[in-house]
Structure formats: C-alpha cells, structure tokens
KOLPA-232236 format. One record per residue (C-alpha): x, y, z. Coordinates in steps of 0.5 Angstrom, whole numbers, padded with zeros to 4 digits, always signed. Layout:
% KOLPA-232236
XYZ ...
//
This chain:
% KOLPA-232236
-0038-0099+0012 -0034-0096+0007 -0032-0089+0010 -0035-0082+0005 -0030-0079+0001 -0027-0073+0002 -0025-0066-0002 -0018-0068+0002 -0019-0076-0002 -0020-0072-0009 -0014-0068-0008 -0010-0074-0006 -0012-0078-0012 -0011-0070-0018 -0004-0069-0014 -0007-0062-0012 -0008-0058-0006 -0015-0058-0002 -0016-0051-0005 -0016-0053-0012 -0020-0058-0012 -0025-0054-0007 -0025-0049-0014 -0025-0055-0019 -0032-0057-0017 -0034-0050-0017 -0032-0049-0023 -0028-0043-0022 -0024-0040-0027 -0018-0040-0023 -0017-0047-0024 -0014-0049-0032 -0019-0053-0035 -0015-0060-0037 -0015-0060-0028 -0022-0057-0028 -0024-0064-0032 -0020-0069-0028 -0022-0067-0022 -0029-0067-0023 -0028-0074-0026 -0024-0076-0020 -0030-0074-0016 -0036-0077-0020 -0032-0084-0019 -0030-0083-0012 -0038-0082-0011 -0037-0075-0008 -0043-0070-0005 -0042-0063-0003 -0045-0062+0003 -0050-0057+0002 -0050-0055+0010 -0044-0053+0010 -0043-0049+0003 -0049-0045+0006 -0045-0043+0012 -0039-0042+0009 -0043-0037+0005 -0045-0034+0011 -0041-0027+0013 -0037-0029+0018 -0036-0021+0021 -0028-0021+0020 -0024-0017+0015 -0018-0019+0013 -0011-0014+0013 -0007-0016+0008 +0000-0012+0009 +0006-0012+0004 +0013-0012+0007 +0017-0007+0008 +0024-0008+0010 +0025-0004+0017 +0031-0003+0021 +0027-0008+0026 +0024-0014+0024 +0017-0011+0024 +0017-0011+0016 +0012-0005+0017 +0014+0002+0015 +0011+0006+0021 +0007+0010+0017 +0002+0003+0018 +0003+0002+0025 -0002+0008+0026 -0006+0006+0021 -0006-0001+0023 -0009+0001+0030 -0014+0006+0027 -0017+0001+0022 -0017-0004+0028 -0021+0001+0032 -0027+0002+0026 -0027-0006+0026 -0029-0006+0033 -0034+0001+0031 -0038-0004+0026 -0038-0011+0031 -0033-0013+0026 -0026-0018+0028 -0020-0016+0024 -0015-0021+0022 -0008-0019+0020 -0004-0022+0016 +0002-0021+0011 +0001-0022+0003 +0003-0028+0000 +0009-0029-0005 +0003-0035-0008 +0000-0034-0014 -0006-0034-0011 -0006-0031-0005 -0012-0027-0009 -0016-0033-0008 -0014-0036-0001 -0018-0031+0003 -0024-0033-0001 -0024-0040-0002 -0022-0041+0006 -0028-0036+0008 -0023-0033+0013 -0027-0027+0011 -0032-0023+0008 -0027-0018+0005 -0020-0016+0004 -0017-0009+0005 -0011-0008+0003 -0005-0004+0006 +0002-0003+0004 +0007+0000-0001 +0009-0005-0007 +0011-0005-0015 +0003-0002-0018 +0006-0006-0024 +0007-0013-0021 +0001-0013-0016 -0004-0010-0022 -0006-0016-0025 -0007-0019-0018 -0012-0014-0018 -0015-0015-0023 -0016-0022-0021 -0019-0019-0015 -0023-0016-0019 -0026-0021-0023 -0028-0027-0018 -0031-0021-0015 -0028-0021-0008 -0030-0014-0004 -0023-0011-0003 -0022-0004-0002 -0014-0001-0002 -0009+0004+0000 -0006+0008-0004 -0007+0012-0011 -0012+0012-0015 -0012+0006-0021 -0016+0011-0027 -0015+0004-0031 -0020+0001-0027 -0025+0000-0023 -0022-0002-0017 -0024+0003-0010 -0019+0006-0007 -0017+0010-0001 -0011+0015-0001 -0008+0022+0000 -0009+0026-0005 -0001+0026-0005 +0000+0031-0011 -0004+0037-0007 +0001+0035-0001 +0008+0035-0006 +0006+0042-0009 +0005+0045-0002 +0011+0043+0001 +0014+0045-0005 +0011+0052-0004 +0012+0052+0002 +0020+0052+0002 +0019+0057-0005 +0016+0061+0000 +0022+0060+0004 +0026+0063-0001 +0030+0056-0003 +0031+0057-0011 +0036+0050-0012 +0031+0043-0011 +0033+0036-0011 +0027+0031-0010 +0029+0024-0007 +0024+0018-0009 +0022+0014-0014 +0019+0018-0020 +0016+0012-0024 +0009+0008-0024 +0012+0003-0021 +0010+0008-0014 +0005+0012-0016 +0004+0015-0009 +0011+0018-0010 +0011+0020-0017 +0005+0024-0016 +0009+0028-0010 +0014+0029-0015 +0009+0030-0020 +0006+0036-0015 +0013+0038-0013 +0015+0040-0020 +0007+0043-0021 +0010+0048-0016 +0016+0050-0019 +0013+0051-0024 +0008+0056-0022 +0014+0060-0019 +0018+0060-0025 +0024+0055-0022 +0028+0051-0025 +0026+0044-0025 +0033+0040-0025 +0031+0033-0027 +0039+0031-0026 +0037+0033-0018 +0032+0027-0018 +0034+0021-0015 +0031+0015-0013 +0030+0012-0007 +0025+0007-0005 +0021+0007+0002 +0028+0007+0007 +0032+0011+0010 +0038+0008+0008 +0035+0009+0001 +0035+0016+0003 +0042+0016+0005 +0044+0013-0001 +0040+0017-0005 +0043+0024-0001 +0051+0021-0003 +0049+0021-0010 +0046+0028-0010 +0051+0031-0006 +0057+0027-0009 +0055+0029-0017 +0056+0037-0016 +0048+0039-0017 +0047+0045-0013 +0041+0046-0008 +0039+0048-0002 +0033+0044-0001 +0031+0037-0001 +0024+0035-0002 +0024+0027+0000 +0018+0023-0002 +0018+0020+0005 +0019+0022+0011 +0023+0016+0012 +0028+0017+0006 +0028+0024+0009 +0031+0022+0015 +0037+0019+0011 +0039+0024+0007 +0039+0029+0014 +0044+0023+0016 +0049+0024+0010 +0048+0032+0010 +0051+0032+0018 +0056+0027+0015 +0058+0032+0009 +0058+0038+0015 +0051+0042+0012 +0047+0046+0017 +0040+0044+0017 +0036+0049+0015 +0042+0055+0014 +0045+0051+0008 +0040+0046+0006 +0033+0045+0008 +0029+0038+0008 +0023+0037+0008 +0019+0030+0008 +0012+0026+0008 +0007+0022+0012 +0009+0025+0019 +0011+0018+0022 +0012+0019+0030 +0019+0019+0029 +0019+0025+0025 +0017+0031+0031 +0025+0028+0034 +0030+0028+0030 +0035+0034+0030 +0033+0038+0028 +0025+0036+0027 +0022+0035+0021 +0019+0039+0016 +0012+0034+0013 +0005+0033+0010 +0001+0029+0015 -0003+0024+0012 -0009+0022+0017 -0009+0016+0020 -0014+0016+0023 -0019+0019+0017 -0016+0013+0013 -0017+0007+0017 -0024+0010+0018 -0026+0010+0011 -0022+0003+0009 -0027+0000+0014 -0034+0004+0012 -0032+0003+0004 -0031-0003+0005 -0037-0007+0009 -0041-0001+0004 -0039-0005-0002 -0040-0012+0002 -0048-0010+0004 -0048-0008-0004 -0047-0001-0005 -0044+0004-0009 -0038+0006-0006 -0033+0010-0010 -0025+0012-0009 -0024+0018-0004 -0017+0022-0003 -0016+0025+0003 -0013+0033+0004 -0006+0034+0006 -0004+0038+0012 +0003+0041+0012 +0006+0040+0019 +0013+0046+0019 +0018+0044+0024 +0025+0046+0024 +0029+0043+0019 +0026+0048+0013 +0028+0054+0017 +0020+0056+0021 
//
C-alpha cells in the first residue's frame, strides 16, 4: 500500500523548507506567488490532504509565551545586557501567576524569525525584549503586525504605528537626573549615548537631558555629545573622546548605567575626582551600579512592574482585548558619584 504523502514530501520535491510549504497551502502572503502556486500543484499531484485534526489542535492555545531576546555583546557569554536578567525573572514569575509556560529564546538573524513562532505553534504570543537598531527591526514588526501575531515589546513608544509597547517613560528619567545634578550646582554637561532614532530609548533621554538645561538656561553643547551603544567599553571609548577634545564639563549624563561605569574607568585613569571634579550619573540601576566606586548615581526602571505588565498585555491582546502602550515612571536612585 502506497505510503500518504507528507508536507516533509512536498518540500523535498519544491526544493523549500517544511515551514514554507506549511504557509504555501495556506495561502500566506509571506510566501511569493510563483512558489505559492508550484507547491500547491506539487501538493495536488502527490495527492496531499491536510489533516483536519491536527490543524484544529494546532489552533488551540498551547498556554506558552514566547521570549524572543536580542543579543547584546557582554563581558560574559551571556549576550544579555543585565538590566533583562531582572526583568527575565520578573516576566517568568507573571507567566507562572497566569498558568503560563515561558519559552525563552534568542532572535533569529532569519528573515523570517517573525514567522517561526507562528507557523510551528510554539506559542500563543510573542513578547519582545532587548535593545536593537528600531530601523532595521521596524519592518519586522511590521510584518509582525500584519500576519496578526499577538506581540507586545519593550521599549519606546512606536507613534507611527499600531504596535503595543511597554517601556519607561525615559524622557521624564533624562530630565530629572538632569535636574538633579543642576541642582547640584554642575553647569558644564556631557551626554555619552546615542542620539539618533536608531536607540530611541536613548535619544529620548538625551531629548529629556537637554529639556532640563534648557529650562534652567545652560548651555546645551552638542559638541560634548558622544556616542556610545549599550557597553561599557562603548562608554569608556566615549569618555577618551570626550576627555581627549578639550570640552569642559563637570558632569556626565551617561544613557546607560553600563556606559557610565566605562566612563568612571577612563576619569580614574585621567586622575579626575568623582564626584569633586566630575559627577556621573547613569540609567537602568543594574545590580552592579550600587558597588562600584563610588556608587552610582541612576534612574530606576521597574522590573518587576514591567515583567508584570508585558505578561498581562499580552495574554489581554491574546483573549481579544483592547490593550494600549503604557510608560512606566522613573525613580531617581542618588548615590555617591554625583556628589549626595
């Protein structure tokens, strides 16, 4: 008796993966017409018949969450800036809450990672969680968005379209730790971090660094500006550069409290007294940030609230609510480095 054919067949004789055979006969747009019609014909010849009960229990939810990361380069081989670890475990403890499994994984180079979860019914939504270039990820959320996979991500709000986020509200953060250190008495600021749409996290800080200079009538020199991505050898590079071009300042906002332990590093090696000479101040209060020398001065973000609200926003949007993007408040956390 001749053995029924399967998917695996069809994508064996089409010279695709099993996957895009698995879209083809359903007619997903994300496979190009010429390959959409020559696998179906492969199909039709071959005589193949979906099965019915298994595509009803593949539209069945499956309880799980999935956690794509993107990559970060560490000192360690994690590949996960700390600041996520906290909220890793935060995001696993909700799931638990809600009776939901976790499956954790890092993002896909493909270009269809987008697809992957869907099409393998691995799970019932997508929560997305790590820094990346918004441009070059945009249009995969966007793709996202079409196919109608229930997502939710951290980070900035995206205004241009309908995609739900959660983040910090990372403006309101920029401006008060400006403010704080105008309260300081500092008069001469450097910002280390990147100030272009392509972080938008960071250039709303800057955005609510230089919202606080201006309201206390300081100069906001835009040739102190450096950037620096997410590390701290990035900011130890960026705090040579600021150090070696002459600008005077007395303090430095860093976007990140890993960039800001960089630049601590190269003001030692320069022989500048923190906080007498410079003050540093950072954002994200990552474990670390209470013991380095001195302590740093940060924003909190809160984990925990943010873990708490990916998970409910997401299985909201899964049971067809309406959900919207929320921003999380600041909390400056002042220790040593900027002076009290």
């Amino acid at each position: 008796m001749k053995e029924k054919a399967t998917s695996f067949d069809i994508a064996y004789q089409a010279g695709v993966s099993q996957s895009t055979v698995s879209r083809a006969l359903r007619n997903s747009s994300l496979v190009n017409e010429e390959t959409r019609q020559k696998i179906q014909a492969i199909a039709k010849e071959l005589n193949y018949k979906v099965d019915k009960n298994a595509s009803n229990l593949r539209s069945q939810h499956c309880e799980t969450i999935a956690l794509l990361l993107f990559e970060d380069p560490t000192n360690d081989d994690s590949a996960i800036n700390p600041f996520f670890l906290s909220m890793l475990g935060s995001i696993t403890r909700a799931c638990a809450d809600k009776g939901y499994d976790l499956l954790v994984s890092f993002q896909q180079a493909s270009n269809d990672w987008h697809a992957d979860f869907e099409d393998s019914n691995k799970a019932d939504g997508l929560i997305l969680l790590g820094y990346g270039d918004y441009v070059d990820f945009k249009e995969k959320l966007i793709k996202l968005n079409e196919q109608g996979t229930h997502f939710v991500r951290w980070g900035a709000e995206v205004k241009d379209l309908p995609i739900i986020s959660i983040g910090c509200d990372n403006f309101l953060g920029g401006k008060e730790i400006t403010e704080h250190l105008i309260n300081q008495g500092k008069k001469y600021f450097a910002f280390l971090g990147s100030a272009s749409t392509h972080a938008p996290e960071f250039f709303d800080r800057y955005k609510g660094h230089c919202q606080a200079l201006k309201n206390h009538n300081l100069v906001i020199n835009e040739k102190a500006q450096f950037n620096a991505l997410y590390t701290e050898e990035a900011g130890y590079g960026a705090a040579c550069e600021l150090i070696e071009s002459g600008e005077k300042f007395d303090a430095i906002c860093a976007a990140s409290d890993l960039i800001a332990i960089g630049a601590l590093r190269a003001l030692k090696e320069h022989k500048f007294s923190i906080p007498e000479q410079v003050a540093v101040v950072g954002f994200d209060d990552i474990a670390i940030a209470s013991f380095t020398f001195p302590p740093l001065t940060t924003v909190k973000q809160d984990t925990q609230l943010a873990g708490e609200l990916l998970v409910n926003t997401l299985l909201e949007s899964i049971e067809g609510k309406e959900t919207s993007t929320t921003l999380i408040s600041p909390e400056l956390v002042i220790r040593k480095s900027c002076g009290s």
